[in-house]
N, C-alpha and C positions, 0 to 999 in steps of 0.2 A: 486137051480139054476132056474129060470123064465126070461121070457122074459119083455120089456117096452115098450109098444106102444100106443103114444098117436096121437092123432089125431088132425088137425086143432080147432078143438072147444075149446080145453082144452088145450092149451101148453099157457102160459104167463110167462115163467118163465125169468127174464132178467140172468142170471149164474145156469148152470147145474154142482148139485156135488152129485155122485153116485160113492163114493166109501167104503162104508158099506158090499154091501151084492153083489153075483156074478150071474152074468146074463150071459147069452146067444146070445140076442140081445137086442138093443136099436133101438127104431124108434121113436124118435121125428121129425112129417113133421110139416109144414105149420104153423107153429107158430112166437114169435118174438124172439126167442133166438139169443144174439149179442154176449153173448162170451160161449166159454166151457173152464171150469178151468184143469192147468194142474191137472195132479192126478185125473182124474174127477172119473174113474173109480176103483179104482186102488183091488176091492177087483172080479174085472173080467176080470185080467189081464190070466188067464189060464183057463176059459170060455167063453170070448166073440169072437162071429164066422160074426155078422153083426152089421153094426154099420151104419146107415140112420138118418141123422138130414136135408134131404130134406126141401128145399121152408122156410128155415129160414131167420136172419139176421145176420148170422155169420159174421163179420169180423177178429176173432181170434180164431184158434183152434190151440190147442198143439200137432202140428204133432211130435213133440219131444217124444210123448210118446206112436207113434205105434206102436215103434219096441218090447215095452214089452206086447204086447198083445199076445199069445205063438200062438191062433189059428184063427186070425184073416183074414177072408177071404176078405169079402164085408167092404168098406168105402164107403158112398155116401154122399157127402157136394153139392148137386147139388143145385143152385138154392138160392147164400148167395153173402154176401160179400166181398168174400174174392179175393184181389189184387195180391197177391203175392205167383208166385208157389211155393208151400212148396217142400222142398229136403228132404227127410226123408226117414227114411228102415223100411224095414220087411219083415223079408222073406216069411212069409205065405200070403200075403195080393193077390189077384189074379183077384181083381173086384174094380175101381178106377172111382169114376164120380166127378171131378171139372167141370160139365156145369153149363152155365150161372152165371160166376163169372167172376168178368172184371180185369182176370186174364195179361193177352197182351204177357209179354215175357216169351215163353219157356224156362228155359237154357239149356244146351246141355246135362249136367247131370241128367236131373229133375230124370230119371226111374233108374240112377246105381245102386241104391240100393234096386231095387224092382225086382228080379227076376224073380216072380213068377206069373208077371201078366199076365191075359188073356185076361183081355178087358177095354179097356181103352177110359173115353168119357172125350173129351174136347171142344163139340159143344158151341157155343156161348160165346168166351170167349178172342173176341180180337185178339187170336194169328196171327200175320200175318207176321212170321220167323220161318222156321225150319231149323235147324241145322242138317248138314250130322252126322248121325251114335246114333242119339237122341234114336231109338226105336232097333236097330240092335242086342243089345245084349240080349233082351228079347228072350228066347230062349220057352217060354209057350205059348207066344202074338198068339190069334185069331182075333182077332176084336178091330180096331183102328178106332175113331169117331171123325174126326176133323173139320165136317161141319159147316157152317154160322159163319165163319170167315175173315178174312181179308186176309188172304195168296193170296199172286200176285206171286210168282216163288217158283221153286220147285230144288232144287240145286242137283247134283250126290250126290248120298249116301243116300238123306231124306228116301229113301223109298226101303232101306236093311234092311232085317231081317232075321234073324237065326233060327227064328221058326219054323217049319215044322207043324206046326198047322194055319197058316195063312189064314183067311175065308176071310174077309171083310175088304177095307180100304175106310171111309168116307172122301172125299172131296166136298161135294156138299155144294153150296150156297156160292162159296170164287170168288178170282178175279181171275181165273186163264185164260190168254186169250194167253197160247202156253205151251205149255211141250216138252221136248226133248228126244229122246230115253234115252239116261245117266243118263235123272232123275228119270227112269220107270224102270231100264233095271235089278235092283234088288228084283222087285216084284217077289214073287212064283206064282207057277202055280196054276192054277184053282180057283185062288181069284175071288171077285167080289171089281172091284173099282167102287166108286159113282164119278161122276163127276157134276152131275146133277146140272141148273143151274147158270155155271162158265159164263167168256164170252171169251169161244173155237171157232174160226171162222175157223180153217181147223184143218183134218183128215190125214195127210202125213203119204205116204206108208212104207214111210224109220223107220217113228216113231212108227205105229203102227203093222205093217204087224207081227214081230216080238213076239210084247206081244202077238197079238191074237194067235200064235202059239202054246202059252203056255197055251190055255185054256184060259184066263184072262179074264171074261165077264165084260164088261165097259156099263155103265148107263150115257148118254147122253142127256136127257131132258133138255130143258129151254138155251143151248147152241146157240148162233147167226151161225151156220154152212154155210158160203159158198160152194154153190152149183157148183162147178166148177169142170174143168179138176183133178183137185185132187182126187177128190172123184168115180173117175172112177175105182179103181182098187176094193174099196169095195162093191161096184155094184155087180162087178162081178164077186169076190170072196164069190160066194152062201158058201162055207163051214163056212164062220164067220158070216153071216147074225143073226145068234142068238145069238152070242156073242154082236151083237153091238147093243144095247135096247134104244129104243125113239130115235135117234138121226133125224132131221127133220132140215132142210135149216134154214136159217130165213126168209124166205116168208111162214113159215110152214109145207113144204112139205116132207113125210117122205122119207129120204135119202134111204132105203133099197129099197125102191119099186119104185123107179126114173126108170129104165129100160135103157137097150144099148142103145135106139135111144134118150133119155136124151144127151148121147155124143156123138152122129153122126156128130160133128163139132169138135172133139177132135183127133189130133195126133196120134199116137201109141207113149206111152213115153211120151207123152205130159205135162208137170208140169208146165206149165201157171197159171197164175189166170186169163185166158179167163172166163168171168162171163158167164154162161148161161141163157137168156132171155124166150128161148119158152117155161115158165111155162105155158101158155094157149092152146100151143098149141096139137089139139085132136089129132095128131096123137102119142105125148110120153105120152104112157097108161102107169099106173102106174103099173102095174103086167106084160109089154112091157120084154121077158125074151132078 
């Protein structure tokens, strides 16, 4: 049993068939490979644990023949041609990357028959629909990578999950300009969501106060944030200050450290979109407690 690892200099091969002798892993990156034949492997179906053909030009792989792989952990087809999400099982399979494949629709089933995954990247790859209850049943899920995509809304249910192992959900770099508590309200606690990016223009207490309760640290970078009456309750909610990372006005200005006299024109209760102006002015010091 040995491993295959070639490297961009040396992969030319237009069809890979390696099923002779039993390996462990296969890494064909950055080469021109456009298809892999079914059977390709087939004498490393109760050996093979990784399987990387990375920065190819795959447009055809025989996901049909994962499920006989007995200990297959890692797939990574990142970085190929391939259109269309493959629906396929296995139960050991626990590390899944279709990025940068112009991939577009998810279906709702894509993961029922993946168990066992723990992390899942589908960065750059068009998606821009999620379907309520797509990731829910994955009961191993830590780490879910859906950034620089097209997602404009986020429907009740996208973002339930059964895991108790849940670290990381990546949204950064999509259209998302409003979330509603119902589309959040299934997150676990102590995650970290990326948001980074979106085009978010308000923070509402009703939507967030809640997750933050739960631990849930949110990454806010590159967001257009109106700086208004709204954002007055996180001000002054010092306890979630470290939960809420980069998030900054769109004139710049970092939202955490805006201070009370920032809203000294604002109501109690006030949930206006009263814009506020005295960005200049010296007396709202930005560390102003």
């Amino acid at each position: 049993m040995g491993n295959i690892d070639v490297g961009m200099t040396a992969v030319r091969f237009s069809k890979v068939s390696l099923d002779r002798a039993a390996f462990s892993q296969i890494i064909i990156r950055k080469g021109k490979l456009y298809i892999v034949e079914s059977n390709f492997a087939t004498g490393s179906f109760q050996t093979l644990s990784h399987l990387d053909f990375t920065g190819n030009q795959i447009s055809y792989f025989p996901f049909q023949d994962i499920q006989d792989f007995a200990v297959l952990k890692d797939l990574f087809l990142t970085d190929n041609r391939i259109a269309v999400f493959p629906v396929f099982g296995s139960w050991t399979l626990e590390r899944l990357s279709l990025s940068h494949n112009p991939i577009g629709f998810l279906p709702r089933e894509a993961f029922d028959r993946l168990p066992s995954l723990v992390a899942i990247d589908l960065e750059h790859t068009l998606i821009n629909f999620l379907y309520p209850g797509t990731f829910s049943m994955l009961g191993s899920l830590s780490h879910l990578f859906l950034g620089s995509n097209e997602i404009s809304d986020l429907l009740e249910g996208v973002l339930e999950f059964s895991s108790p192992n849940m670290s990381a959900i990546g949204l950064s770099h999509n259209y998302l300009e409003a979330l509603s508590y119902e589309a959040l309200k299934g997150m676990p606690a102590g995650i970290s969501l990326y948001l980074d990016s979106n085009g978010l223009q308000h923070f509402e207490e009703d939507t967030w106060r809640p997750i933050l309760r739960r631990e849930v640290t949110i990454w806010l970078e590159g967001n257009p944030l109106v700086c208004d009456c709204q954002l007055k309750w996180i001000v002054e909610e010092f306890r979630f200050h470290s939960q809420v990372v980069l998030a900054t006005c769109r004139e710049g200005r970092d939202v955490i450290n805006l201070g009370k006299k920032y809203f000294k024109d604002c109501s109690p209760g006030d949930e206006t979109n009263l814009f506020l102006t005295a960005l200049d002015d010296e007396s709202l010091t930005e560390n102003d407690p």
